[in-house]
C-alpha positions in Angstrom: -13.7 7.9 2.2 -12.4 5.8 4.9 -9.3 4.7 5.1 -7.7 1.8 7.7 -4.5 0.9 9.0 -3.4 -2.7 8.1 -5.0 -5.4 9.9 -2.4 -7.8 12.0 -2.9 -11.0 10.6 -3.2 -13.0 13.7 -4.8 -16.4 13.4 -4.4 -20.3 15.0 -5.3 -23.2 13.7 -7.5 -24.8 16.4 -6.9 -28.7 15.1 -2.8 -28.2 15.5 -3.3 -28.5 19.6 -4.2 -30.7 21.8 -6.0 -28.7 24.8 -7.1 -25.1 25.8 -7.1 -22.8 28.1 -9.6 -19.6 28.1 -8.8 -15.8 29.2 -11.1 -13.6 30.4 -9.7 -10.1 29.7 -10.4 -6.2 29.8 -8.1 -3.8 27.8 -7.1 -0.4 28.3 -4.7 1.2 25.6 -2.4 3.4 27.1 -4.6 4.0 30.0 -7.8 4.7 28.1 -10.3 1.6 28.2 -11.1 0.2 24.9 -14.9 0.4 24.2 -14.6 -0.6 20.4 -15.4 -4.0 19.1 -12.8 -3.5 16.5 -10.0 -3.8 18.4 -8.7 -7.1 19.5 -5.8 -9.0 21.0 -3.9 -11.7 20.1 -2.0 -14.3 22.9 1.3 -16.0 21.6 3.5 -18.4 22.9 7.3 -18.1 21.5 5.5 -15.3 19.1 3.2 -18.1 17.4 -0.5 -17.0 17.6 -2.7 -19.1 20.4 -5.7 -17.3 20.4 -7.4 -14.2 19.5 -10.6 -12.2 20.3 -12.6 -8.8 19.6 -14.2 -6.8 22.7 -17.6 -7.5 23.3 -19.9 -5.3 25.3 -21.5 -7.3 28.3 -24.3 -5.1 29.7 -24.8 -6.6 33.3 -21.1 -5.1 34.1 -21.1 -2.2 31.8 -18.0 -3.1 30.6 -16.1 -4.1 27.3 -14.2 -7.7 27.6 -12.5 -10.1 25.5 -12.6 -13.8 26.2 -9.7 -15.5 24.4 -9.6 -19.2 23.7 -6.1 -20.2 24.3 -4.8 -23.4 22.5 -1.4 -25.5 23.3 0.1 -29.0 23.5 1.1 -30.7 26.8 5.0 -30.5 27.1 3.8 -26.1 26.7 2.6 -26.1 30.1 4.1 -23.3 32.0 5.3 -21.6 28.8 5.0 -17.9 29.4 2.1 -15.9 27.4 2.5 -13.1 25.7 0.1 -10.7 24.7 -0.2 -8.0 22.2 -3.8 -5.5 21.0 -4.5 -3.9 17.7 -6.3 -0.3 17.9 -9.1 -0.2 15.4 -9.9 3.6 15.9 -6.1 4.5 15.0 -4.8 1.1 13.2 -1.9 0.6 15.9 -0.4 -2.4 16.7 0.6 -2.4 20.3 3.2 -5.4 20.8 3.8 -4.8 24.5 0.5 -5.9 26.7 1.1 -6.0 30.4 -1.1 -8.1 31.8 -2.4 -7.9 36.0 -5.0 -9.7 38.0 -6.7 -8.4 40.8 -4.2 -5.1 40.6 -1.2 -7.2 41.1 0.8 -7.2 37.7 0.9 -11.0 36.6 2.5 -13.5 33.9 0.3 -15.4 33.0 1.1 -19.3 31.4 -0.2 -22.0 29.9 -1.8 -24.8 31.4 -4.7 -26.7 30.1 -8.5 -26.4 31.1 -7.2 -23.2 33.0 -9.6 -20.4 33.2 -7.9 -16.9 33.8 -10.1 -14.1 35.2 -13.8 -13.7 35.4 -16.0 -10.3 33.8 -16.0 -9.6 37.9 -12.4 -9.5 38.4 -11.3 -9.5 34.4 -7.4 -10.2 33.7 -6.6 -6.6 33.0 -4.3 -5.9 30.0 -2.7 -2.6 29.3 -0.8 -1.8 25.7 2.6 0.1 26.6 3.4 2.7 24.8 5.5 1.1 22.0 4.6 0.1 18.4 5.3 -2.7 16.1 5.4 -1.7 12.7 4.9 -4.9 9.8 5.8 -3.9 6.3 5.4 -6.2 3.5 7.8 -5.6 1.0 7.4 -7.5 -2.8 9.8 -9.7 -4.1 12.0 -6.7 -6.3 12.0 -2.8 -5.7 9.8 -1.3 -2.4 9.8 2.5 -1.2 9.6 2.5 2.4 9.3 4.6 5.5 9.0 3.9 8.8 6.7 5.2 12.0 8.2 4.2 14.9 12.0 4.4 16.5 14.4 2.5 17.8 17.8 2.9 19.8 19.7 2.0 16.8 18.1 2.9 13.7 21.4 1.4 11.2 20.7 -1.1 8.6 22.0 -4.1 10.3 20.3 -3.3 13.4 16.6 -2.9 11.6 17.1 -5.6 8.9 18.6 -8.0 11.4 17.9 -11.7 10.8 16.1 -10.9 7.3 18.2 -11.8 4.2 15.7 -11.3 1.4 16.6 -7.6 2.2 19.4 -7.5 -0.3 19.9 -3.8 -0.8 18.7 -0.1 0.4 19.0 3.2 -1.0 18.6 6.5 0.1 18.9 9.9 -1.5 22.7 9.7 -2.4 23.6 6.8 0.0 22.9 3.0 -0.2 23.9 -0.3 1.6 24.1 -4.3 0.5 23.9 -7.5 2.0 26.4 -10.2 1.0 26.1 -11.9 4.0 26.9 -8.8 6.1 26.2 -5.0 5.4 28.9 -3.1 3.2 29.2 -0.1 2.5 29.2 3.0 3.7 26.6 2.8 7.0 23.3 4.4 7.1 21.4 5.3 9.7 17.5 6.0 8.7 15.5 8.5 9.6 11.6 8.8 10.2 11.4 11.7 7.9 12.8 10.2 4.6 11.4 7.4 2.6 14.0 4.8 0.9 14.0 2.2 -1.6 14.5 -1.6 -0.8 15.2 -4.6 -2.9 14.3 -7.7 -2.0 15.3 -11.5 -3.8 11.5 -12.8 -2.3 8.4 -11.6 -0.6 8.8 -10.9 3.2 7.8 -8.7 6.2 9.8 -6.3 7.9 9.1 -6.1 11.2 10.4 -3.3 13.5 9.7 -2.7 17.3 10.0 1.0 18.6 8.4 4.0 19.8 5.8 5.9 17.6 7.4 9.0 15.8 6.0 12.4 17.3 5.2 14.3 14.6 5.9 17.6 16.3 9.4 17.6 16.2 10.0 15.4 13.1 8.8 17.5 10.2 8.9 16.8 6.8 11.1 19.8 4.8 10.7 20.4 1.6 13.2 22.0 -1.0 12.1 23.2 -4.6 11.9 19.9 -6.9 11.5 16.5 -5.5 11.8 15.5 -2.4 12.3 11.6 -0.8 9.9 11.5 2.0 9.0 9.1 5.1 5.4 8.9 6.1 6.4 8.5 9.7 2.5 7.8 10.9 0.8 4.3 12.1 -2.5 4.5 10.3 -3.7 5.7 6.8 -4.5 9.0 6.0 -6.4 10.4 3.2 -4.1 13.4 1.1 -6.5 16.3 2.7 -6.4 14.9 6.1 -2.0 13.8 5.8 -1.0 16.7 3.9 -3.2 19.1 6.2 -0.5 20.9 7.2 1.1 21.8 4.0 1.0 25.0 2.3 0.6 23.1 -1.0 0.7 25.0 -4.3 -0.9 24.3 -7.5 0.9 22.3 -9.9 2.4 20.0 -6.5 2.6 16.5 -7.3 3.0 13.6 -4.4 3.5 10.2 -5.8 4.3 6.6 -4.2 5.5 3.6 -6.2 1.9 3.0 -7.4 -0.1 6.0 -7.4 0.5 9.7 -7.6 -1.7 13.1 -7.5 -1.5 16.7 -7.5 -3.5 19.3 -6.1 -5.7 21.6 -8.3 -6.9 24.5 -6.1 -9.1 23.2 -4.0 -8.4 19.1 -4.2 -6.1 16.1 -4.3 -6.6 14.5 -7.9 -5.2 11.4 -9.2 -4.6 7.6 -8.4 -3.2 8.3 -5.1 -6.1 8.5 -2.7 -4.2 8.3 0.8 -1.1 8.2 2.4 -0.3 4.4 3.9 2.2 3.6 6.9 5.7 1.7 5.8 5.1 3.0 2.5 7.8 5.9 0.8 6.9 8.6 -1.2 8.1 11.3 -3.5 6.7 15.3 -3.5 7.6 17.8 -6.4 7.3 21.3 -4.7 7.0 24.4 -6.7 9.0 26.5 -3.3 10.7 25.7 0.1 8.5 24.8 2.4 8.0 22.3 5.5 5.1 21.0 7.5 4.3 17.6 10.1 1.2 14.9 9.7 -1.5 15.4 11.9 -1.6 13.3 15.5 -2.2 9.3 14.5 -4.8 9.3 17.2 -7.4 11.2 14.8 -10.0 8.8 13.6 -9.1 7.0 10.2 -11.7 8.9 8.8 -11.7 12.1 5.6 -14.8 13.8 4.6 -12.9 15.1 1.7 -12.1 12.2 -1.0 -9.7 13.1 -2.9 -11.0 13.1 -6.9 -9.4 10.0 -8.1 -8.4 8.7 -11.4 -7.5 5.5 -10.6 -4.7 3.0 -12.2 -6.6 0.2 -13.6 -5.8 -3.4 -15.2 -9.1 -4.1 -17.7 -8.2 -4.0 -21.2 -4.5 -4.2 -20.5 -2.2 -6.0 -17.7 0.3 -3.7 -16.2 3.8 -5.1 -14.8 4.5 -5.0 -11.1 5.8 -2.2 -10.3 8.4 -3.5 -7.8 10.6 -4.6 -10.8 11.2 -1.8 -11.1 13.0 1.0 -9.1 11.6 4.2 -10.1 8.8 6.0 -11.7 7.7 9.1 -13.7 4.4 10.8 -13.3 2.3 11.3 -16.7 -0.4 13.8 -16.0 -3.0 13.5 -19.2 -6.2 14.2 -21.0 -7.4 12.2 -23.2 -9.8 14.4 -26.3 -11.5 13.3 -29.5 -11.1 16.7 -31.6 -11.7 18.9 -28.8 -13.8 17.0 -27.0 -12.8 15.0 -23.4 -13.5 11.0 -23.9 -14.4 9.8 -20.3 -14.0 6.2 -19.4 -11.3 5.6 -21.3 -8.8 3.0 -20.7 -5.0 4.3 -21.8 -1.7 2.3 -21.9 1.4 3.3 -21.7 4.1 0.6 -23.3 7.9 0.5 -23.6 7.4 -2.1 -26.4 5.0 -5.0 -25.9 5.3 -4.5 -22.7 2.8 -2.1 -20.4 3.8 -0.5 -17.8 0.5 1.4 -16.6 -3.4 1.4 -17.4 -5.7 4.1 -16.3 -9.2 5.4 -16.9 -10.1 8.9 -18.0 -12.1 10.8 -15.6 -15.4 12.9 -16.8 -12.8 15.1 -18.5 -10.7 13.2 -19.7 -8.0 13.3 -17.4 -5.8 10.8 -15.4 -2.9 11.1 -13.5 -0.4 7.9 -13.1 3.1 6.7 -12.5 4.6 4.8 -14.8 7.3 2.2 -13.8 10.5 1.8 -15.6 14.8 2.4 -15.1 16.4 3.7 -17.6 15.2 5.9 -20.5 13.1 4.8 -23.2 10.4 6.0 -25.3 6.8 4.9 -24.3 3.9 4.1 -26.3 0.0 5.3 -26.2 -3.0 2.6 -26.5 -6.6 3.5 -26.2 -9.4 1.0 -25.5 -12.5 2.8 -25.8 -14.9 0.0 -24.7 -15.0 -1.7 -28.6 -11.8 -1.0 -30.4 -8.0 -0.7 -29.3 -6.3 2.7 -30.8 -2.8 2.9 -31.7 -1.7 6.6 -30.6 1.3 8.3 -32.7 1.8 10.5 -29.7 4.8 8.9 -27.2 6.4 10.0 -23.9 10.3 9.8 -23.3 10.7 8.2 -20.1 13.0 9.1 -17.4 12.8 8.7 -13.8 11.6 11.7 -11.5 10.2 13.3 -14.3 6.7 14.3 -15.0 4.8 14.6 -18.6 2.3 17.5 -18.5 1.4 19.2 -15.3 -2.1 20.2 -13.4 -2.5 22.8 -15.5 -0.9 21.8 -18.8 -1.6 18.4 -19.2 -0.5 16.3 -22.2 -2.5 16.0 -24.7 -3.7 12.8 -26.1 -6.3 12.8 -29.4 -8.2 10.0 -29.8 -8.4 11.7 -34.0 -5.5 11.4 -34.6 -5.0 7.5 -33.8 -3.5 5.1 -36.3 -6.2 2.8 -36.4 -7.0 -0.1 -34.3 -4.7 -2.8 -33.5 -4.2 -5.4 -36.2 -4.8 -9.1 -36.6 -2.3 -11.5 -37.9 -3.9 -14.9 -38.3 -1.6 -17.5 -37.1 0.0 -15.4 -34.6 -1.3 -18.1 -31.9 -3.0 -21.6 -31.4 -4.6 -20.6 -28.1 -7.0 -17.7 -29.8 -10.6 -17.9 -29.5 -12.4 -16.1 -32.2 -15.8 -15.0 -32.6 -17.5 -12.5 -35.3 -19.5 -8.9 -34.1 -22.3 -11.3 -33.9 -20.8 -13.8 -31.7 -20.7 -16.8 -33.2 -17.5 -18.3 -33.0 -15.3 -19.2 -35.9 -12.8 -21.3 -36.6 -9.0 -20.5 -36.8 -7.7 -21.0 -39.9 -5.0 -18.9 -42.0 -7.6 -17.8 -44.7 -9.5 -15.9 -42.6 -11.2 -13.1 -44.3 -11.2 -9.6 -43.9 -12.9 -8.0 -41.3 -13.0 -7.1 -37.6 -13.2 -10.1 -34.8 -13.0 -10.4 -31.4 -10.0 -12.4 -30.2 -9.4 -13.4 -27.2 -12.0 -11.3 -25.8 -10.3 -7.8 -28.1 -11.7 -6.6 -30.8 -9.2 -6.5 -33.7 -9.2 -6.0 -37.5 -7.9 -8.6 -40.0 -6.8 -5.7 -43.1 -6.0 -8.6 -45.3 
C-alpha cells in the first residue's frame, strides 16, 4: 500500500494576468538537492499563487531544475516573490524558500518579460527548516492534531483570523469563540488530538517547526486514550504504530475509520494514520511509544487487512455532525456460516449512520457516528434483498460492541424478512418487475417482490 501526504493545492489562472516573467531554479531541501520530479514549488505574491513547476531532469548539466512561469499585472512590478517547495518523498510542505543567485542570497521581484537564472547559474532555492501544516476541517465536528510547533501554541494564537472555528475540546478542557476566546485557556499539545467545530468548511493553516518525535511520545494509560498524530506525512498502522507494544484486542480509531490488531495485523476500515487528523486508542495496559522519523518514504509493505466503510446499498451521514463515535467490531453468519460481501447498516431510526462490507469471514470493523445514547438498528443487503436484523446495538460514545476476539454476532437466519413496500409511499419511484420491465405505479399493485428505486422490495399485500 502506499500512502501520501496531502498534495498543496497550488494553482494560477494564467488568463487573470496580463504579462510573465520565467524562473529558472534548482532546489535543495534542507541542504539535500531534490532529484525527484514529484516535488515542486510554488511562487506567490502577497501569498496568491503565480506560478508553479515540478523538477525536471536536464541531462547536459546533470542536474534537476524547475522552470517556473511567473504571471502578474503591471502596477505588481517590484512586488516581492515569495517562494515555498512541497517534498514528494516525505509529503512536507516547506513554506520558507530562501532564494540566492550566483551564491549571493537574493529577493527576487516581479517584473515582466524578466528571465531569472539560467540551468548554468540556476536561481538556487533552499526550503528552511519550518513546516506549514493545512488542515481542512468540515463544516460540523473535526478531530485534529497537529505536526508542527509554534512559540505560542494557545487557541487564539493558532486559530487567529479564522471564525468558522467556533469551538475546541480537549480531554476535560474546551474553549469558544463569540467573537473572542472564553473560557478557561488551552494551550495544545502535539501529543494529543482534539475535537473542533466549525459553522462552514475551512482550512487551518499553521506555520511552525516539525515535532521531533523523540522527545514527544505518545503515553498510553489502560482504556482510551485522545491522541495527536504529530507527523507530516501518512503512515500506514504497521509502519505509525511501529513502535508500540500493541496487544491483542487494541483498537485505534479516527472520526471515520477504526481497526484493531489481531496477532500479527492491523484489521479494519482504518488503513493509515493521516497528518492534522485526531485519533482515539483503547489499550488493554500502560504503555508509551513515538512515530517513526517523517523522513521514511511514504511507503508499507504490510497493508493492513481492511474492511472498509462503504456507501452502496445505503448512504451514511457525515460524520462531522456529529462529535463522537463507537467502534462496532462484527461478523456477519448465515447459521454458522460467514456471508462475505455483505453490505450492513447500522440505523438510529431512518437514519444510517455507517455501511460496511463483510470481509471473506464475515467480519468488519467500523465507527459509527452519533451523541447521545440510542439504540441502533441492523440492515443487511446481500446483493438482491434488504434484511431487517432483530439484533440492535445500544450506542454510546467511546464504547465498542464486540472485540477482536469476541466479535458480535450478526445471523443473517434469523432476519425478519426483507424490507417492505408500501405503494404510494412516493411519486418519484421507479418500478420494474424481477424481469425488468417497468411498471406503472399505481395503488393496486399486486403482490410480489419489485425493484424500486433500484432496491428490491416485497409488496406482502
Amino acid at each position: 500500500m502506499k500512502v501520501k501526504g496531502e498534495e498543496p493545492a497550488w494553482a494560477v489562472n494564467p488568463d487573470d494576468y496580463e504579462h510573465t516573467m520565467t524562473i529558472m531554479a534548482a532546489l535543495d531541501i534542507l541542504g539535500t538537492p531534490s532529484s525527484d520530479n514529484d516535488d515542486f514549488v510554488g511562487v506567490f505574491i502577497d501569498d496568491v499563487c503565480r506560478g508553479t513547476a515540478h523538477l525536471e531532469y536536464r541531462s547536459r548539466y546533470d542536474r534537476h531544475f524547475a522552470t517556473i512561469v511567473v504571471y502578474g499585472n503591471n502596477d505588481e512590478t517590484g512586488k516581492p516573490l515569495q517562494f515555498k517547495c512541497y517534498d514528494a518523498s516525505t509529503g512536507i510542505t516547506y513554506p520558507v524558500v530562501k532564494a540566492s543567485l550566483s551564491g549571493a542570497e537574493c529577493q527576487p521581484s516581479f517584473n515582466p518579460f524578466d528571465v531569472v537564472g539560467r540551468y548554468s547559474d540556476p536561481l538556487q532555492l533552499s526550503a528552511v527548516d519550518m513546516a506549514e501544516q493545512e488542515i481542512m476541517l468540515a463544516r460540523g465536528w473535526n478531530w485534529i492534531s497537529l505536526g508542527v510547533t509554534t512559540d505560542d501554541m494557545s487557541v487564539p494564537a493558532l486559530f487567529s483570523g479564522n471564525t468558522a472555528i467556533e469551538f475546541i475540546k480537549g480531554k476535560g478542557e474546551y474553549m469558544e469563540y463569540d467573537g473572542e476566546w472564553l473560557g478557561k485557556p488551552m494551550t495544545l499539545d502535539n501529543t494529543t488530538m482534539y475535537m473542533v467545530q466549525t459553522n462552514a468548511a475551512t482550512t487551518l493553516k499553521v506555520t511552525g517547526s516539525r515535532v521531533d518525535a523523540r522527545t514527544s511520545p505518545i503515553v498510553l494509560k489502560t482504556g482510551w486514550n485522545w491522541i495527536g498524530y504529530n507527523q507530516l506525512n501518512s503512515m500506514s498502522l504497521d509502519d505509525a504504530l511501529a513502535g508500540w507494544d500493541v496487544k491483542p484486542d487494541d483498537i485505534i480509531k479516527s472520526q471515520r475509520g477504526a481497526a484493531y490488531y489481531d496477532d500479527f495485523e492491523w484489521v479494519g476500515s482504518l488503513g493509515a494514520m493521516e497528518p492534522g487528523r485526531g485519533y482515539m486508542i483503547y489499550s488493554t495496559s500502560n504503555s508509551q511509544f513515538i512515530y517513526p522519523s517523517a523522513s521514511i518514504p511514504r511507503t508499507s509493505q504490510h497493508a493492513p487487512r481492511h474492511l472498509a466503510a462503504v456507501s452502496s446499498q445505503f448512504s451514511p451521514v457525515d460524520p462531522s455532525l456529529y462529535e463522537g463515535n463507537m467502534v462496532v467490531v462484527a461478523q456477519v453468519v448465515d447459521g454458522s456460516m460467514p456471508v462475505a460481501d455483505a453490505e450492513v447498516g447500522f440505523f438510529a431510526d431512518e437514519e444510517c449512520r455507517q455501511s460496511a462490507l463483510t470481509d471473506a469471514e464475515g467480519r468488519l470493523c467500523v465507527t459509527v457516528p452519533g451523541n447521545t445514547p440510542c439504540m441502533l438498528t441492523i440492515r443487511i443487503f446481500d446483493g438482491q434483498h434488504t434484511y431487517l436484523l432483530p439484533q440492535t446495538i445500544s450506542y454510546v460514545t467511546d464504547t465498542a460492541c464486540g472485540a477482536p476476539r469476541a466479535p458480535f454476532v450478526i445471523d443473517l437466519g434469523t432476519a425478519t424478512g426483507i424490507l417492505e413496500y408500501n405503494a404510494g409511499d412516493s411519486s418519484d419511484e421507479t418500478i420494474y418487475d424481477l424481469s425488468g420491465r417497468k411498471v406503472n405505479r399505481s395503488n393496486s399493485l399486486k403482490k410480489g417482490v419489485y425493484i424500486i428505486n433500484g432496491q428490491k422490495k416485497i409488496k406482502r399485500k
